[in-house]
N, C-alpha and C positions, 0 to 999 in steps of 0.2 A: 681322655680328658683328665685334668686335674685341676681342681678346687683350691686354688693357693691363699684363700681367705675365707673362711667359716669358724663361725660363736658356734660349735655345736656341744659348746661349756658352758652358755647362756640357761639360765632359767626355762627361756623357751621351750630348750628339748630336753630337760629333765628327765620327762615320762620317757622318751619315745626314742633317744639317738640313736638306739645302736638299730632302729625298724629306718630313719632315714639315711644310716650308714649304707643300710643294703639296699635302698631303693634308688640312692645313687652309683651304687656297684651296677643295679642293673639298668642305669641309664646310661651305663658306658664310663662314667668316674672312676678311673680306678685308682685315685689317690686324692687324699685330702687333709690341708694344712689347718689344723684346730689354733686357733689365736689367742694370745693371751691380751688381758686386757689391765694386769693388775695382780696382785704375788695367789690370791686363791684363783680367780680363773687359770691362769699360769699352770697352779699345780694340778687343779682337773683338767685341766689340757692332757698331761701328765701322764695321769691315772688312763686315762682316755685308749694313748698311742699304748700304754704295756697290754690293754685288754684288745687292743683291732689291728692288726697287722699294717694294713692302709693308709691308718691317721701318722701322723704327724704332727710335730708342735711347734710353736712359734711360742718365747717370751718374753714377757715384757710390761711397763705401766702404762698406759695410755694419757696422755698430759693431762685430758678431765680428770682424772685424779688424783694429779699435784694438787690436788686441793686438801688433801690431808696432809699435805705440808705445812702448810699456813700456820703460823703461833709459833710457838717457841720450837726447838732444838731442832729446828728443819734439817740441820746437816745429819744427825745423829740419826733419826729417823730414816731419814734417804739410805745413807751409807749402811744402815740395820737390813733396808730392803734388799737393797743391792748385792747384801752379800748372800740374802736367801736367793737371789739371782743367780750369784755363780756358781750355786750349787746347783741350781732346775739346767743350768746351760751344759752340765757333763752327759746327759741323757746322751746316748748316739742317734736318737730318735727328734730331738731337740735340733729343728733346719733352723732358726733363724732368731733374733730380739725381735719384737715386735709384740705389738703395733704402738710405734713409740713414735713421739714428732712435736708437733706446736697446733693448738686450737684456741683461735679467739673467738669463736660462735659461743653465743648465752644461750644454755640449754636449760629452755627456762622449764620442762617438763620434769626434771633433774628429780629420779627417786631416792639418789646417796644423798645429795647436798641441797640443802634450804637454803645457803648462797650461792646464787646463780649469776652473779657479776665475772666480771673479768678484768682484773685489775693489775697493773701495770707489775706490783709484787708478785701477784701470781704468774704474772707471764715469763717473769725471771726466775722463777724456780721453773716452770717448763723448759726452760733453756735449759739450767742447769742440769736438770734429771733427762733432757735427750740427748746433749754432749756426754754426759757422765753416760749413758745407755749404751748410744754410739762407741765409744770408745773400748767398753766392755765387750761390745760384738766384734770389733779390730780385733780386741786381745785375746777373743775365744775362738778365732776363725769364724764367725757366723755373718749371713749377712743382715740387714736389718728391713723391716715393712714399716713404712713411714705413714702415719698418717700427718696429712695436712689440711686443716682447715682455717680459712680467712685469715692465715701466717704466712703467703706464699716466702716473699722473701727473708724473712727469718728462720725458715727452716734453711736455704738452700746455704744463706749466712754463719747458722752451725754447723752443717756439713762442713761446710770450706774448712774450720776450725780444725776439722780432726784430717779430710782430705788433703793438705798441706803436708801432711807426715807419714800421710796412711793411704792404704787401698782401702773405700767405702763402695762395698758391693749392696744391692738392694733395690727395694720397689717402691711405686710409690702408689700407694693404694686407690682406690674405690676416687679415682683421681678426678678435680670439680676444678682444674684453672684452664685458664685459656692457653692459645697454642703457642705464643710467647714463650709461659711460662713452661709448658710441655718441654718446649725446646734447649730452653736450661735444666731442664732435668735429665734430657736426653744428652745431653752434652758434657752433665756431670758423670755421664756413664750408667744411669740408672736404668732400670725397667719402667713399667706403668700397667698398672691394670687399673679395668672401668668393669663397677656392677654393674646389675642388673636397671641402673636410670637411665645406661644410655638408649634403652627403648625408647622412654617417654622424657627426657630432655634431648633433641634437636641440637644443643650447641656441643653438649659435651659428645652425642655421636658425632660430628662432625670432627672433632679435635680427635679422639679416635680412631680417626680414619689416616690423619698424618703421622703415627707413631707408627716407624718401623717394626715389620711383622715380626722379626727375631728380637723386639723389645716388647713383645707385649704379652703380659699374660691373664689368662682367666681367672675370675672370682665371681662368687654371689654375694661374703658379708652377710650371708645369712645367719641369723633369721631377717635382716634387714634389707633392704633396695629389691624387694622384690620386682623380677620383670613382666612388663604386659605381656602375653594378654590376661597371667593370673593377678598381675596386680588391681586387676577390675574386678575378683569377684572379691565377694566377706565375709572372712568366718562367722561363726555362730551368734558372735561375739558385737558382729560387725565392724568389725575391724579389717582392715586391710590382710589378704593371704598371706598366712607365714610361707618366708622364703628357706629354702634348705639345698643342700648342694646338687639335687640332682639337677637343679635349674641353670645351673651351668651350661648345659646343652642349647637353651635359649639364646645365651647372650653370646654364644660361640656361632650359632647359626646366624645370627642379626651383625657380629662384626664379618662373616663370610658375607654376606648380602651391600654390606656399608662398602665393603671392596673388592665386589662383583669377583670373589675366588670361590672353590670352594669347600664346603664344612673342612672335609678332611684334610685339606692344608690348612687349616687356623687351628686344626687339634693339632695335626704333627707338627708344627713349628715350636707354637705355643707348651705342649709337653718339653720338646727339647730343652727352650728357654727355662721353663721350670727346673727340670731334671740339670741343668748346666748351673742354674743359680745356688737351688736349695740341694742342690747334692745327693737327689733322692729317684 
C-alpha cells in the first residue's frame, strides 16, 4: 500500500513520526507521500524524505494561505515564494506540487488567520497562485495534488487554462463533489482519491464506487479524516483519534467491500496507479 497524502510535517506528529513511519511499515505501507502545505511545511517535508528512505514529498501552498497575499505587493511576495518553490522541486525525492487548488470554505477555527472571510479578492489570488503553481509543475515534469473545496468549477476552469497547451497530470484529493463532478475530473484525465470519511459519509462512498479502479488511489490526510471505527474513540484530550498512515489499510479494505473485490486487488491496482503517476 501507499499513502499518497499524509501531514506527517503537521505539528501533530512532531514528537512521534518517525514511531508512525514504522508502525505503518508494519501495516503493510510501504510508501508515503509527506505534503506540503506552505514554503516551511514544504521544507520539512524535505528534511523528512533525506532522513527515511519511504517518504516522499509533494510541494506546494495550499489556497488557505493566499491569505498572506492580501495587502500590498501581492505579486512580489508570490513570485519571492515561488522561486523558493523551484528550488524544493529539484529534490529527486520531490513526486509532485501540491496540495494546491481553490477553497471557499470559512474556516472559522483558523489558528494562522483572524480573518476568516472569503472574499472575492482573495479568491483571485487563489486563482492566481494555482495557475501560477500549475504551471510550475508543467515546467518541472511534476504532477500536481489538487485540493478542492466548495470551488468545484473553478478549479476545473484553471485547469483548462494551462491543459489547453500542456499535459496536467494529477489527483484530486481527499475528494467531497458529487458524481457529476467526479466525471469531469475523470475526463480531464485526472486520478481521485477519498480519506478516511468515506466510512462515515454514505454519499461520498457511493461516488467512490463509480471511479475507475486504475484511477483511484489511497490516502488518509492524516493526522485528519480519520476512519471508523477509530474515529469513535478519544483521546486523552477528548478529541477525536489522530489519524496516521498506517490507517490506510482501513479505507483500502471498506473501498474493496464498496465494490465487492478484494483487498489485494485495490492494493495492486491502486500501487500501480500511484507508482505510474508519482514516479516512485
Amino acid at each position: 500500500m501507499i499513502d499518497t497524502h499524509t501531514h506527517l510535517n503537521f505539528v501533530a506528529f512532531e514528537n512521534d513520526w518517525r514511531e508512525v513511519v514504522k508502525r505503518a511499515n508494519r501495516a503493510g505501507v510501504e510508501k508515503m507521500v509527506v505534503v506540503g502545505t506552505d514554503l516551511e511545511s514544504s521544507k520539512q517535508a524535505i528534511k523528512m524524505i533525506k532522513e527515511v528512505d519511504c517518504l516522499f514529498a509533494s510541494v506546494g501552498i495550499h489556497p488557505h494561505h493566499a491569505k498572506k497575499y492580501l495587502g500590498n505587493n501581492v505579486d512580489d511576495l508570490m513570485m519571492n515564494d515561488l522561486e523558493e518553490m523551484k528550488k524544493l522541486l529539484t529534490h529527486p525525492k520531490v513526486v509532485a506540487v501540491g496540495e494546491i487548488g481553490l477553497d471557499r470554505h470559512v474556516y472559522r477555527n483558523s489558528k494562522t488567520y483572524k480573518d476568516v472571510s472569503v472574499s472575492e479578492n482573495l479568491m483571485n489570488i487563489q486563482k492566481d497562485l494555482f495557475l501560477k503553481q500549475v504551471k510550475l509543475a508543467v515546467k518541472h515534469g511534476k504532477p500536481i495534488i489538487v485540493h478542492s473545496r466548495e470551488a468545484k468549477e473553478g478549479v476545473l476552469d484553471t485547469l483548462k487554462q494551462v491543459q489547453s497547451k500542456n499535459v496536467v497530470k494529477g489527483v484530486f484529493h481527499c475528494y467531497e463533489g458529487s458524481k457529476k463532478y467526479a466525471n469531469k475530473i475523470l475526463e480531464a484525465g485526472f486520478c481521485i482519491s477519498f480519506a478516511g470519511n468515506i466510512t462515515y459519509e454514505p454519499g461520498r462512498a457511493l461516488v467512490s464506487k463509480m471511479v475507475p479502479l486504475n484511477r483511484l488511489l489511497l490516502e488518509t490526510d492524516s493526522p485528519y479524516m480519520t476512519p471508523t471505527p477509530l474515529r469513535d474513540k478519544k483521546d486523552s484530550q477528548g478529541n477525536i483519534w489522530r489519524n496516521e498512515p498506517s490507517n490506510v489499510k482501513i479505507t483500502a479494505k471498506y473501498h474493496a467491500r464498496l465494490r465487492d473485490i478484494s483487498f489485494e486487488d485495490v492494493v495492486s491496482q491502486t500501487t500501480i496507479n500511484t507508482k505510474t503517476l508519482f514516479g516512485i
